[in-house]
C-alpha positions in Angstrom: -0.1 -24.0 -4.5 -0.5 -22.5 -7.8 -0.7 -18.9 -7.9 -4.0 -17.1 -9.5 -4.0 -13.5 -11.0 -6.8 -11.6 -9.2 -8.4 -8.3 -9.7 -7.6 -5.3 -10.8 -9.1 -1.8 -9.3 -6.9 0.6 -8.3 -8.0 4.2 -10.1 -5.8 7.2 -11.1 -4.5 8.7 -8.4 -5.7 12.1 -7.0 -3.5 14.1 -5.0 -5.1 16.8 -2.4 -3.9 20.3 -2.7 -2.5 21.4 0.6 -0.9 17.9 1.3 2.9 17.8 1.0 5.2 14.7 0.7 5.7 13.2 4.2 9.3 14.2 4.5 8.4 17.8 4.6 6.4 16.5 8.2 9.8 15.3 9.5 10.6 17.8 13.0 14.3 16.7 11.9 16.0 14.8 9.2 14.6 11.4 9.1 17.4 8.4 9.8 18.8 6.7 6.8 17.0 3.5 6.2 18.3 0.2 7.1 19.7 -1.9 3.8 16.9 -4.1 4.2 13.7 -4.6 6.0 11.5 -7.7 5.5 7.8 -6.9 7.1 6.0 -9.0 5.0 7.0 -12.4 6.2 6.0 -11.4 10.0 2.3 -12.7 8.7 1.6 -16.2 8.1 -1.4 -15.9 5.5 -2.5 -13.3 3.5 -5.9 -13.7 2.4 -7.1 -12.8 -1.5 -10.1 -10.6 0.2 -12.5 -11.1 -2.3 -9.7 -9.8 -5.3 -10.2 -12.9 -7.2 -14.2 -11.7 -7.8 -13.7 -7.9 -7.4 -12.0 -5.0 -8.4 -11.4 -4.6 -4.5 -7.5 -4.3 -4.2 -7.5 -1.1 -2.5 -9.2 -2.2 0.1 -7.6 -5.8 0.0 -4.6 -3.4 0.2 -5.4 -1.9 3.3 -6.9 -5.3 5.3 -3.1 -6.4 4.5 -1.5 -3.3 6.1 -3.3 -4.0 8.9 -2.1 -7.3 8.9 1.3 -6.4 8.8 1.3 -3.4 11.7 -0.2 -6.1 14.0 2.5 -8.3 13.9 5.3 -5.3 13.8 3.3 -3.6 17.4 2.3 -7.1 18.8 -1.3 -4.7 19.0 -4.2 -7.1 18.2 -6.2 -4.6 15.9 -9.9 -6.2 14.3 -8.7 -7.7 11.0 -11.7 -7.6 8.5 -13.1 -10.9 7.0 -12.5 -11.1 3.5 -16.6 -10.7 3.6 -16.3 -7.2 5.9 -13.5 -6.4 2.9 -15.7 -6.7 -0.1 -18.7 -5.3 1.9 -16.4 -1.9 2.8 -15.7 -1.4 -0.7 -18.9 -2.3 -2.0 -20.2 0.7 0.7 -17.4 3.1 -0.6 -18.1 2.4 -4.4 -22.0 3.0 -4.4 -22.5 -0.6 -4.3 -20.8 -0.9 -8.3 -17.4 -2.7 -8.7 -15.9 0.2 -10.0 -13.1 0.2 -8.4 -11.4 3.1 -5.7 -9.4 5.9 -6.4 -6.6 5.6 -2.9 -6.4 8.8 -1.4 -10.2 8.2 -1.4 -10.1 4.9 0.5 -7.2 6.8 2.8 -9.6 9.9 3.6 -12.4 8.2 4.8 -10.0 5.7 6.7 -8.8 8.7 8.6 -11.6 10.4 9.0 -14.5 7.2 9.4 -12.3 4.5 10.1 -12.8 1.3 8.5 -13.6 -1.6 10.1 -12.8 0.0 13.4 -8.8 0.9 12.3 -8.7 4.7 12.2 -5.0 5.9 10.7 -4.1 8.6 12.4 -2.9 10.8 9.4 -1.4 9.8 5.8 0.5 11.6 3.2 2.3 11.5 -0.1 5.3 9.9 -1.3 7.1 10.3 -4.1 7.7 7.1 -6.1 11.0 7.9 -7.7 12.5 8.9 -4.5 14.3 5.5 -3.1 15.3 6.6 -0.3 11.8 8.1 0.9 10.4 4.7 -0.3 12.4 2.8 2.0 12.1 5.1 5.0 8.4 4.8 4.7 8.3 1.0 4.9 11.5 1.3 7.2 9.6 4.1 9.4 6.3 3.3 9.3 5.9 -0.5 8.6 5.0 -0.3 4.6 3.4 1.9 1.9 -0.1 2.0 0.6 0.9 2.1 -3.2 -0.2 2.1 -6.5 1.0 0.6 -10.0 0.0 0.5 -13.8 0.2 -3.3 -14.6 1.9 -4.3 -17.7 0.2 -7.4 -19.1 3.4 -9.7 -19.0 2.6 -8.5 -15.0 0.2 -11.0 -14.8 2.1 -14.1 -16.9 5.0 -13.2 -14.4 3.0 -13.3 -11.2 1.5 -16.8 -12.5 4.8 -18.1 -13.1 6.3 -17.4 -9.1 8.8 -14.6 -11.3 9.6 -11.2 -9.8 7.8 -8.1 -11.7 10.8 -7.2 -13.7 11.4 -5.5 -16.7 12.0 -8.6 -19.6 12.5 -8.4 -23.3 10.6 -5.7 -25.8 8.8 -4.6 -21.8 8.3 -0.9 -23.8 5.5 -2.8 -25.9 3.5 -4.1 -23.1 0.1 -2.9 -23.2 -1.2 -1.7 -19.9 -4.3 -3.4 -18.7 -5.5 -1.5 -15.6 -4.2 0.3 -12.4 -4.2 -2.1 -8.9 -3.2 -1.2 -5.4 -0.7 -2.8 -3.1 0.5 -2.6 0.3 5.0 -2.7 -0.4 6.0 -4.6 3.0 9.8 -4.9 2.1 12.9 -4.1 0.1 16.8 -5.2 -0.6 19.0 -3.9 -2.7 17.5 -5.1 -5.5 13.6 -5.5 -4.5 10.6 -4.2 -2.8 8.5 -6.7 -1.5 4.5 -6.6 -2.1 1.3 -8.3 -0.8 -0.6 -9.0 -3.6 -3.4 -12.1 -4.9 -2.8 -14.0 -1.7 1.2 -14.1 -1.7 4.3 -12.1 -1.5 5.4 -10.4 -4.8 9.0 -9.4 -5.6 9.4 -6.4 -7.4 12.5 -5.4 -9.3 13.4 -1.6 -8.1 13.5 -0.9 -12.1 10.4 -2.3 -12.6 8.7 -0.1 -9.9 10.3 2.8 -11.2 8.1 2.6 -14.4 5.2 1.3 -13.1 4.5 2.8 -9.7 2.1 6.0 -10.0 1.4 6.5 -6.0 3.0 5.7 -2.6 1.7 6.9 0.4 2.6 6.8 4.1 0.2 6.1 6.7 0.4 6.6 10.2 -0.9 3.8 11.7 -3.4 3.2 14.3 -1.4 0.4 16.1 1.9 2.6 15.7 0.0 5.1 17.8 -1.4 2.9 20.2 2.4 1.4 20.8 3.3 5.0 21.6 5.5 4.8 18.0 5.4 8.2 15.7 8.9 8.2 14.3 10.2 11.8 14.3 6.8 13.0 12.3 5.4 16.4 13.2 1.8 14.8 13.3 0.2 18.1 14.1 1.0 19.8 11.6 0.3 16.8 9.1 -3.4 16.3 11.0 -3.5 20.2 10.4 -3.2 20.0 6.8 -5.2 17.1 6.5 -8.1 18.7 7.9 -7.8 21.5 5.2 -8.8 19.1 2.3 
């Protein structure tokens, strides 16, 4: 099946002032991660979610994390239709495809719920810190994330190639920002949900291109009694101060 470059909609990221990276939540050092983890082949089909017509990836994004805590729990959370996708972030963008900045999409997921998922609590991570990166996905079954894509992104992603950093890559021009759920890593890859497949992504690559990560505490993770050494009232605390 020949693979189709979708969307792009992801804004700059906003940070909330208060909220500190998610290892500063941790009641004790958190466990070094596993050399691997591979969450994104537990789902069988990952749905485009209206990103072929709209600028919907965030919330595209968070349908697939959804997805993907289901399978990990064995809970059997609502999964939107790609219809109840593009009509959430049609509701959340004033009805314009504007696109969604994420912490945006997280608060109201929080605080709201979409499409009867509430997360229980969500916070920062930083992108350059490997090791945070892959307890999050390790820890918490993935990270809501955020990159700038480089236009050879798209040739690459056409051509079943990994995102990777190839020939004069400085002179890429940028062509927009675009959210994605990273499900996976290796010792030389993360693993993303993105345009209805699973992406591989050089750890290089994301190192120059990812401007946001952020772990969420699931719904389903709560429901299966699973909160991984997080100090969750304290984290709910500050989240209630922005």
């Amino acid at each position: 099946m020949a693979r189709v470059t979708g969307k792009l909609g992801k804004l700059g990221p906003q940070f909330p002032v208060g909220l500190k990276q998610f290892t500063a939540y941790a009641a004790a050092p958190l466990p070094a991660p596993p050399a691997a983890v591979d969450w994104a082949t537990k789902v069988d089909t990952w749905p485009m979610d209206g990103n072929d017509q709209y600028g919907d990836c965030t919330m595209a994004a968070a349908a697939h994390l959804i997805q993907s805590w289901n399978a990990q729990t064995a809970q059997a959370d609502t999964v939107p239709t790609e219809q109840e996708v593009v009509d959430e972030y049609f509701h959340l963008s004033g009805g314009k495809d504007t696109g969604l900045v994420e912490s945006k999409v997280l608060a109201d997921w929080q605080k709201k719920g979409l499409w009867g998922n509430r997360i229980i609590a969500y916070a920062p991570v930083n992108v350059h810190a490997q090791t945070a990166i892959k307890q999050t996905i390790s820890l918490f079954g993935g990270v809501y994330a955020g990159i700038q894509v480089p236009a050879n992104a798209q040739t690459q992603f056409q051509d079943g190639k990994p995102w990777s950093l190839e020939g004069n890559w400085q002179t890429e021009p940028i062509v927009g920002g675009h959210a994605v759920p990273l499900l996976g890593y290796d010792a030389d890859w993360l693993y993303v949900v993105t345009w209805g497949a699973v992406q591989q992504v050089a750890w290089d690559w994301w190192q120059t291109y990812g401007d946001e990560a952020w772990a969420v505490l699931a719904q389903e993770y709560h429901e299966a009694g699973i909160v991984n050494g997080i100090d969750i009232a304290t984290l709910t605390a500050d989240l209630k101060q922005i």
